[in-house]
Backbone bond lengths (Angstrom), bond angles and torsions (degrees), N, CA, C in turn:
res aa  C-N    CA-C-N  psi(-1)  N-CA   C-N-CA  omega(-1)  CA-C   N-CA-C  phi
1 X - - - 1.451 - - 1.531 108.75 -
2 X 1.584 116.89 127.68 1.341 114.65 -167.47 1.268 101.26 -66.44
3 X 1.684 153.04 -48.31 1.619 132.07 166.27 0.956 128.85 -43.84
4 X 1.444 108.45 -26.41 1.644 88.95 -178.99 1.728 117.08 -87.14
5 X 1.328 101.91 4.41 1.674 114.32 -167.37 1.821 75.63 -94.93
6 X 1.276 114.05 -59.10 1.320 95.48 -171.69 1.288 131.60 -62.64
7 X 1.392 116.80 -16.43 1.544 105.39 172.52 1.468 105.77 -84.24
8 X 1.337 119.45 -32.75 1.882 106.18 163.69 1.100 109.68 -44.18
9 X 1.181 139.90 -62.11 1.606 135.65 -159.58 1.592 101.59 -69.28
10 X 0.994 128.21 -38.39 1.937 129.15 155.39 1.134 91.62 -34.05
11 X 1.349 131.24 -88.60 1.442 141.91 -120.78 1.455 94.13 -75.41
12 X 1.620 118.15 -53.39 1.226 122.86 175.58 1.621 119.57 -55.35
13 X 1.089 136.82 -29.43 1.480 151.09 158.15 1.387 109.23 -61.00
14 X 1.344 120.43 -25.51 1.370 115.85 168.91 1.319 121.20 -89.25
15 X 1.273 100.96 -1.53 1.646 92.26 -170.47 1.267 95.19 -125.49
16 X 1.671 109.12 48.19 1.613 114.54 173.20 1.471 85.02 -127.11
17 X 1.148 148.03 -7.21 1.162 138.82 -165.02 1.613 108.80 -126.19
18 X 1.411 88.91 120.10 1.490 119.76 -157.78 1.249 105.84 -132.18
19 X 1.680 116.15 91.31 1.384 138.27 -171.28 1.790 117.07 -83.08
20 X 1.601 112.60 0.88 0.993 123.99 -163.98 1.504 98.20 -96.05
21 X 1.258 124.55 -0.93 1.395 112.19 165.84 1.645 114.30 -114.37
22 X 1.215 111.97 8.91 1.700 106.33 172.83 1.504 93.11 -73.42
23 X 1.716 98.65 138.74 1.510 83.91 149.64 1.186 117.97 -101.97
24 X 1.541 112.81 -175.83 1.397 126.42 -174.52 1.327 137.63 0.16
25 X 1.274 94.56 -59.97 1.648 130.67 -146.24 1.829 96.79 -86.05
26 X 1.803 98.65 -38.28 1.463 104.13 171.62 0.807 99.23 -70.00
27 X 1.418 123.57 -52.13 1.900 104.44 -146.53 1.687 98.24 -66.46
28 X 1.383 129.09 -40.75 1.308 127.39 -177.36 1.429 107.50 -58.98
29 X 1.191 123.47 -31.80 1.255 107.51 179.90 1.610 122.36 -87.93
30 X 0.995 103.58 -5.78 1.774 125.55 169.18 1.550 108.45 -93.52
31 X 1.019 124.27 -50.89 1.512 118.24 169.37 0.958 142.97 21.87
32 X 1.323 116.94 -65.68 1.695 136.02 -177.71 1.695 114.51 -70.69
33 X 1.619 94.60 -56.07 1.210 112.79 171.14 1.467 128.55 -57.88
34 X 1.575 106.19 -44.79 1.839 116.87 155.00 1.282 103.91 -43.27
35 X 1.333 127.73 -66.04 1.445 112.99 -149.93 1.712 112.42 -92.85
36 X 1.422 102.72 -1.98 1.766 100.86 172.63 1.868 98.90 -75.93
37 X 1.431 103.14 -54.04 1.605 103.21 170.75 1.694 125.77 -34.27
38 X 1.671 91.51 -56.46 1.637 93.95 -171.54 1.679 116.74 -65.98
39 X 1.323 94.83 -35.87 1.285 102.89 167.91 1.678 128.13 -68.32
40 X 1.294 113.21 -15.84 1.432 116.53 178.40 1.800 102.09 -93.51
41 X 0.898 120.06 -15.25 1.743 142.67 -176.16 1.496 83.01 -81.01
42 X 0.958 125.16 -67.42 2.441 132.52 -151.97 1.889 75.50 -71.85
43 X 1.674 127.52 -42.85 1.238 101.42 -161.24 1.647 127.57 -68.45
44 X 1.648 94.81 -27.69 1.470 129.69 168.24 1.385 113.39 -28.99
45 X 1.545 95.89 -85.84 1.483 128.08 -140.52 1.381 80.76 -83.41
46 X 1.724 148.83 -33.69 1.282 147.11 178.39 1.710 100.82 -65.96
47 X 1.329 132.97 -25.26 1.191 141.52 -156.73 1.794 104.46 -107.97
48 X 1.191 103.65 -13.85 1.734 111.74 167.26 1.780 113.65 -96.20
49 X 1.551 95.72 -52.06 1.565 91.46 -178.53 1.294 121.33 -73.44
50 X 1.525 126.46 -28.96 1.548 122.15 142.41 1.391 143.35 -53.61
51 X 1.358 102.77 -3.49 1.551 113.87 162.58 1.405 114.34 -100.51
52 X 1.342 110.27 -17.80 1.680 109.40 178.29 1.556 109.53 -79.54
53 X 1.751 101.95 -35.11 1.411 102.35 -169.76 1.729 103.09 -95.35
54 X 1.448 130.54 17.45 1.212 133.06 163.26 1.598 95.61 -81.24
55 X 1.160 127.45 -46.04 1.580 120.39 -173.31 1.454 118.34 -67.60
56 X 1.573 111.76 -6.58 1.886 126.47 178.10 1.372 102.45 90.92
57 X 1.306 117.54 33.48 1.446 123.50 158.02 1.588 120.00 -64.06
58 X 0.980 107.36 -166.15 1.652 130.44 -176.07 1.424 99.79 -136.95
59 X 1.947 137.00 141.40 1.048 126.55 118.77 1.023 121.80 -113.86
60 X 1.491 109.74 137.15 1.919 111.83 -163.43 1.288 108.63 -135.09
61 X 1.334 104.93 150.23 1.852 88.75 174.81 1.396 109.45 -80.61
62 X 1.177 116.25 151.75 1.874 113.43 168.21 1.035 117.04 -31.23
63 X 1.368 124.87 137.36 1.538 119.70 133.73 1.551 128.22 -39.33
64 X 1.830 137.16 116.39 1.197 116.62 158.74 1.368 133.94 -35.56
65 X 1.084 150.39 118.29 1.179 146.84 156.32 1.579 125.08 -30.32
């Protein structure tokens, strides 16, 4: 199903970005822009799993294998 390929390729794009090496000066100067993003991302992904769990779904994290 092409969404669900597309939210992998999200998820996977997110977990290339590794904010723990800007320093300071970046992250302050990125700031605004980080948190309009992250926050439009929390509005998203809050706006999918509340539509799954309006139908009497579940979202769970996996079981480890």
């Amino acid at each position: 199903m092409e969404s669900i390929a597309r939210l992998r390729a999200a998820a996977s794009a997110l977990g290339d970005v590794d904010v723990s090496g800007w320093d300071d000066d970046t992250l302050h100067d990125h700031l605004e822009d980080l948190s309009k993003v992250l926050c439009a991302l929390d509005t998203e992904l809050s706006r999918v799993a509340d539509a799954v769990r309006a139908r009497g779904f579940r979202v769970a994290e996996p079981k480890a294998a």
